[in-house]
SEMI-34663 format. One record per residue (C-alpha): residue number from 1; residue in three letters; x, y, z negated. Coordinates in steps of 0.05 Angstrom, whole numbers. Each point is the difference from the previous one (the first is absolute). Layout:
BEGIN
ATOM NUM Ala X Y Z
...
END
This chain:
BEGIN
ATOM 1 Unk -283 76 429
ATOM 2 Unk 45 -23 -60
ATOM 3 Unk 36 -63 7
ATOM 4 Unk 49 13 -54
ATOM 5 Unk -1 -57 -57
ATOM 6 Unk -11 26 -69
ATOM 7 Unk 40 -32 -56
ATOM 8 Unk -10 9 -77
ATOM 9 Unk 54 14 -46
ATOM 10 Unk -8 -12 -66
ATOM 11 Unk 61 10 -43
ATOM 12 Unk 21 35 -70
ATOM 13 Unk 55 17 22
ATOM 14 Unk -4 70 36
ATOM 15 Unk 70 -5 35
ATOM 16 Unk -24 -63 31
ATOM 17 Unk -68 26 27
ATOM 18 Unk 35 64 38
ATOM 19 Unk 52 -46 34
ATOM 20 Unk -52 -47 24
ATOM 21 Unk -44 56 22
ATOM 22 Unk 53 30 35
ATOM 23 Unk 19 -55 41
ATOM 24 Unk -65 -35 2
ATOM 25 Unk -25 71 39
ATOM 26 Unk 65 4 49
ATOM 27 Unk -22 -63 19
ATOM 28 Unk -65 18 23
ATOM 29 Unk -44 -32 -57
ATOM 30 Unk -57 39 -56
ATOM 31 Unk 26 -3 -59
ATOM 32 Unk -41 9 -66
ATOM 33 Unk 30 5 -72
ATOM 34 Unk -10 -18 -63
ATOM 35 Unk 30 3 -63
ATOM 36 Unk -17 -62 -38
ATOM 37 Unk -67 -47 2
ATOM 38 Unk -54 41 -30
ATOM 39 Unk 9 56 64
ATOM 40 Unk 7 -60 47
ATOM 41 Unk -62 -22 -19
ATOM 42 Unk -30 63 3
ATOM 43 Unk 24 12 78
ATOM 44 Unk -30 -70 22
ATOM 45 Unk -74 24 -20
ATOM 46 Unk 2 44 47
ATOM 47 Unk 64 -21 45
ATOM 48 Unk 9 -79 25
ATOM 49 Unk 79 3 30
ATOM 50 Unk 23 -50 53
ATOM 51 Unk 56 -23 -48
ATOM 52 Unk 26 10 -76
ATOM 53 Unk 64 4 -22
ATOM 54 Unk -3 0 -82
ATOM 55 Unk 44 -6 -53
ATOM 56 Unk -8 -49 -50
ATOM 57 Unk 16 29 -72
ATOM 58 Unk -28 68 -10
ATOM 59 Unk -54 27 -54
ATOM 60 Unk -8 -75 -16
ATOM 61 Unk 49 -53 5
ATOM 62 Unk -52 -36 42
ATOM 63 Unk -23 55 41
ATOM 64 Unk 23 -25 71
ATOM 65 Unk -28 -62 -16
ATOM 66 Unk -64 32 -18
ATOM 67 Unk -1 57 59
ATOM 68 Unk 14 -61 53
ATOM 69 Unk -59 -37 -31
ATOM 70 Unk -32 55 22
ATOM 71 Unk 10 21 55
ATOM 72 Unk -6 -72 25
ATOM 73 Unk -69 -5 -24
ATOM 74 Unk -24 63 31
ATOM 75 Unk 35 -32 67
ATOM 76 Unk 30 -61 -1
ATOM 77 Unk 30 11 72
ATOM 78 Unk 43 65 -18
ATOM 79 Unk 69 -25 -11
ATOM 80 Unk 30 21 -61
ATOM 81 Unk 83 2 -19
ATOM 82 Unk 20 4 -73
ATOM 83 Unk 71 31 -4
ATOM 84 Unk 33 -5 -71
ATOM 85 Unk 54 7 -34
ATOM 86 Unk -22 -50 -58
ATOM 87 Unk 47 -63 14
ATOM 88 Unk 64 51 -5
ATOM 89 Unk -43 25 -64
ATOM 90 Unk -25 -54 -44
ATOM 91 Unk 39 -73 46
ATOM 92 Unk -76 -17 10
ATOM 93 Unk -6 -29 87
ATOM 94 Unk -75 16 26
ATOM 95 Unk -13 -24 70
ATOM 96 Unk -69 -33 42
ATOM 97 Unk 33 -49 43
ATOM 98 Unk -44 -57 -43
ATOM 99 Unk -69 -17 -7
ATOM 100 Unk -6 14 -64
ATOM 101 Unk 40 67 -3
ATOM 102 Unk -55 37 59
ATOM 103 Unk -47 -34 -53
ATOM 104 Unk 6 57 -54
ATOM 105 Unk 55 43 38
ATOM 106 Unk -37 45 53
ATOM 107 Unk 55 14 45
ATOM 108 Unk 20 -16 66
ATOM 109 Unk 78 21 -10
ATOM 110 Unk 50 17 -59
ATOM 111 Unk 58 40 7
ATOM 112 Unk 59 14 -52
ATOM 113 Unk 12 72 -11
ATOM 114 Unk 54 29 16
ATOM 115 Unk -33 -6 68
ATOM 116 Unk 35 25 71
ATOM 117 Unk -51 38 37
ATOM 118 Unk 4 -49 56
ATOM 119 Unk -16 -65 -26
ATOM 120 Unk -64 32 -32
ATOM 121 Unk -19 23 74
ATOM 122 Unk 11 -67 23
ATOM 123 Unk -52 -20 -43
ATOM 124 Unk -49 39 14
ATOM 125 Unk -2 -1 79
ATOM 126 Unk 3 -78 -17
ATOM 127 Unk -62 7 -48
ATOM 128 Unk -35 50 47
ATOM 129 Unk 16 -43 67
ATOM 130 Unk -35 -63 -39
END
């Protein structure tokens, strides 16, 4: 039997997606990649993970936004981490600590990128132990 959790990674950047692979599989986890929105959405008709971690900006500015949408209407209960690098970008803060920001923003954590490996596996056996 497979216990392992299976996470999504959705990023444009290809650099990003092998390190997160790579350490998301030494630390005994499924890992399943995609390269920007339009293949992410692809994988989850046939694939539902236990956890997504997606980048915000990649063939559209909005497309994190979009992809977290959903992937929270498909299954509101699978925790989902948007890691960006678009307040180092653009000076623009996104977060869903209020009521009104989980209103229209469909994710359960942001993260700044640069990112240490750590702190984003923090969040995940915190989002998967919930």
């Amino acid at each position: 039997m497979n216990d392992k959790k299976t996470i999504l990674i959705v990023d444009d950047d290809i650099d990003f997606l092998t390190q997160m692979q790579i350490h998301f599989s030494e630390h005994n986890f499924n890992v399943i990649t995609a390269e920007g929105q339009k293949r992410a959405e692809a994988i989850l008709q046939k694939q539902l993970p236990d956890l997504a971690i997606i980048d915000l900006m990649m063939e559209d500015v909005d497309g994190g936004f979009a992809l977290a949408y959903h992937i929270k209407k498909m299954n509101s209960f699978i925790p989902v981490i948007i890691a960006t690098a678009v307040s180092s970008e653009t000076g623009m803060e996104f977060d869903a600590t209020t009521e009104e920001e989980r209103s229209w923003v469909k994710a359960d954590v942001f993260l700044a990128k640069p990112i240490r490996f750590e702190q984003l596996l923090r969040e995940v056996n915190r989002l998967l132990a919930e």
